[in-house]
N, C-alpha and C positions, 0 to 999 in steps of 0.2 A: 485654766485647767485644759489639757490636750484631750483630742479627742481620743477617744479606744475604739479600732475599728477591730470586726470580727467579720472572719470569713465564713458562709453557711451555703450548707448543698442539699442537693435532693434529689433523689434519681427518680422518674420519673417512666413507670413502666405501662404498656398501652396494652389496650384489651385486647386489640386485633393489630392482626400486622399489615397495617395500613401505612400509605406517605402522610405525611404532616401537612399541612397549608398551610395553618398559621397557629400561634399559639399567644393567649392573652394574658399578660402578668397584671396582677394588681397587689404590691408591697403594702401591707398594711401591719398596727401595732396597737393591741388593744391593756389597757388596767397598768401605764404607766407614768411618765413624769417629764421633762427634760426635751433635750432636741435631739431627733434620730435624722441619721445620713446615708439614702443609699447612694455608694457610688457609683457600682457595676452590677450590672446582669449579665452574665453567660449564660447562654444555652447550648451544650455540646453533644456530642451520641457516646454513647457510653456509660460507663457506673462509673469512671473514677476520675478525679480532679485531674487534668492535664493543662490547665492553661497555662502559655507562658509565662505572665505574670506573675511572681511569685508571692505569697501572703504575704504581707511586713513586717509580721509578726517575727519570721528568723531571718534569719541573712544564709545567705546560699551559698557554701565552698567545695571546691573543686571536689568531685569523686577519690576517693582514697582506698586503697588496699594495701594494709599495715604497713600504714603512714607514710606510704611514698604515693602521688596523685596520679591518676591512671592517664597515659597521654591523650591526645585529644584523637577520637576516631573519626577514619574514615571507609565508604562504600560505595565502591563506584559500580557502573555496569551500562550494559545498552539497552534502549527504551527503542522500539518501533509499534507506531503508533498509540500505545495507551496500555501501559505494564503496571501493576500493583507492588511496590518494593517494601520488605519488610527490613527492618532496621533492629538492630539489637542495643538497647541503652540500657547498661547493669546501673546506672546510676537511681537512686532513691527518690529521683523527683524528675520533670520536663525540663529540657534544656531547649536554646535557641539550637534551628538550624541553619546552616549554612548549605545553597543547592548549587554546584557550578552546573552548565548544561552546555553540550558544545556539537552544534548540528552540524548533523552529516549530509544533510541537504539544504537549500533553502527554503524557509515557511512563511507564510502569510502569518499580517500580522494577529493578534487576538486567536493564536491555533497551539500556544505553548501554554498549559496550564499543571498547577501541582494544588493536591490537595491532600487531607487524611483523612484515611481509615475510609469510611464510606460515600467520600466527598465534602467534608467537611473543611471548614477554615480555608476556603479554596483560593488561588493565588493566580489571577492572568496577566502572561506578558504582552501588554498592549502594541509593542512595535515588531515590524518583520526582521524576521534574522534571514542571515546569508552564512552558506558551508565555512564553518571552522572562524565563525564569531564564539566568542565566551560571554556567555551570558552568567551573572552571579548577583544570585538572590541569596542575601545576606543578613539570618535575625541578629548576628555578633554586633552588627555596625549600622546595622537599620538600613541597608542600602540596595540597589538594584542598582547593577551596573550592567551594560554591552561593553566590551570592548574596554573597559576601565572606565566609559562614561555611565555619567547616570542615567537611565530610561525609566518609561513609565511604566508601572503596573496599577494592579486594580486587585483590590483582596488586601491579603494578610501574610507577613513573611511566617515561614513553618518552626513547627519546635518539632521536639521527639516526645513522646509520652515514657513515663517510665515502663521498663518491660519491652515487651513487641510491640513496635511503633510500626502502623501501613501506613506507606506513603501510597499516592497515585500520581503517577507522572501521564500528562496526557499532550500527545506532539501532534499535528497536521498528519489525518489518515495516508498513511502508507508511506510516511518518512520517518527519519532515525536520527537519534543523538547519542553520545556519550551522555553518561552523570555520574558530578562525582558528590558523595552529601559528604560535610567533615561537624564533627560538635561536641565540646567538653561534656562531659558526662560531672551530674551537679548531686551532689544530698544536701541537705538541712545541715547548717549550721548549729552553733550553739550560743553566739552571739545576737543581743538583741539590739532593735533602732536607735 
């Protein structure tokens, strides 16, 4: 017999608006029978599921508006030093993203960072770039590249949340880069595993 995994959330709202330090999970199941599995825990900021991962419950196809699939977008723009970019996904669920970043100075390394919404899921490029390297941080293909090689990070490659997605892109105080984000825009399926 296969197992049935179910996906369960819980927003979890604070008395006072205070930082967080740490927060303690304890999964438990009480007046049942059988073998339970957790696989995953997320803990994210917000009320609404965003994680990349999608349930396996559906299978995910391309966004569609009457019946022809919307191409894949893109948003570029210029970041000095530490800008907040808001991204538009009409799609019905979180898609990978894809970050090109292309310095207009040179940065020390560990000084190029992306995160969302409030700092969250945050992404550092641990090597130093030099003017007019292409840097591409890639969820499509799971990759970081410089220059078409692969380099190191530390973090989480980005998705978009559906709706209004904040990015935060943050450079090396009082330098500048292009960026360009590109990412299929995804709804729910109707086929199952």
């Amino acid at each position: 017999m296969a197992a049935i995994f179910t996906r369960f959330s819980e927003t979890i709202n604070l008395k006072e608006n205070k930082k967080i330090f740490s927060i303690g999970v304890r999964p438990f199941i009480t007046d049942c029978t059988g073998k339970v599995y957790f696989t995953d825990i997320q803990v994210q900021e917000g009320d609404k599921l965003t994680g990349y991962t999608p349930n396996t419950e559906t299978m995910l196809k391309k966004y569609r508006v009457d019946d022809t699939i919307v191409p894949v977008r893109f948003y570029n723009g210029i970041v000095r030093s530490k800008e907040t970019l808001v991204l538009f996904n009409l799609g019905s669920t979180s898609a990978g993203l894809d970050c090109h970043i292309y310095p207009i100075q040179n940065m020390a390394s560990g000084s190029i960072e992306l995160s969302q919404s409030a700092g969250a899921h945050r992404l550092k490029l641990k090597s130093s770039v030099n003017k007019d390297d292409e840097i591409s941080i890639k969820a499509s293909t799971r990759e970081c590249l410089k220059n078409g090689s692969p380099t190191e990070k530390e973090g989480f490659f980005q998705y978009t949340a559906a709706g209004d997605s904040k990015h935060i892109v943050t450079l090396e105080d009082g330098k500048s880069a292009r960026v360009l984000f590109e990412f299929q825009e995804m709804q729910e399926g109707s086929e199952r595993l």
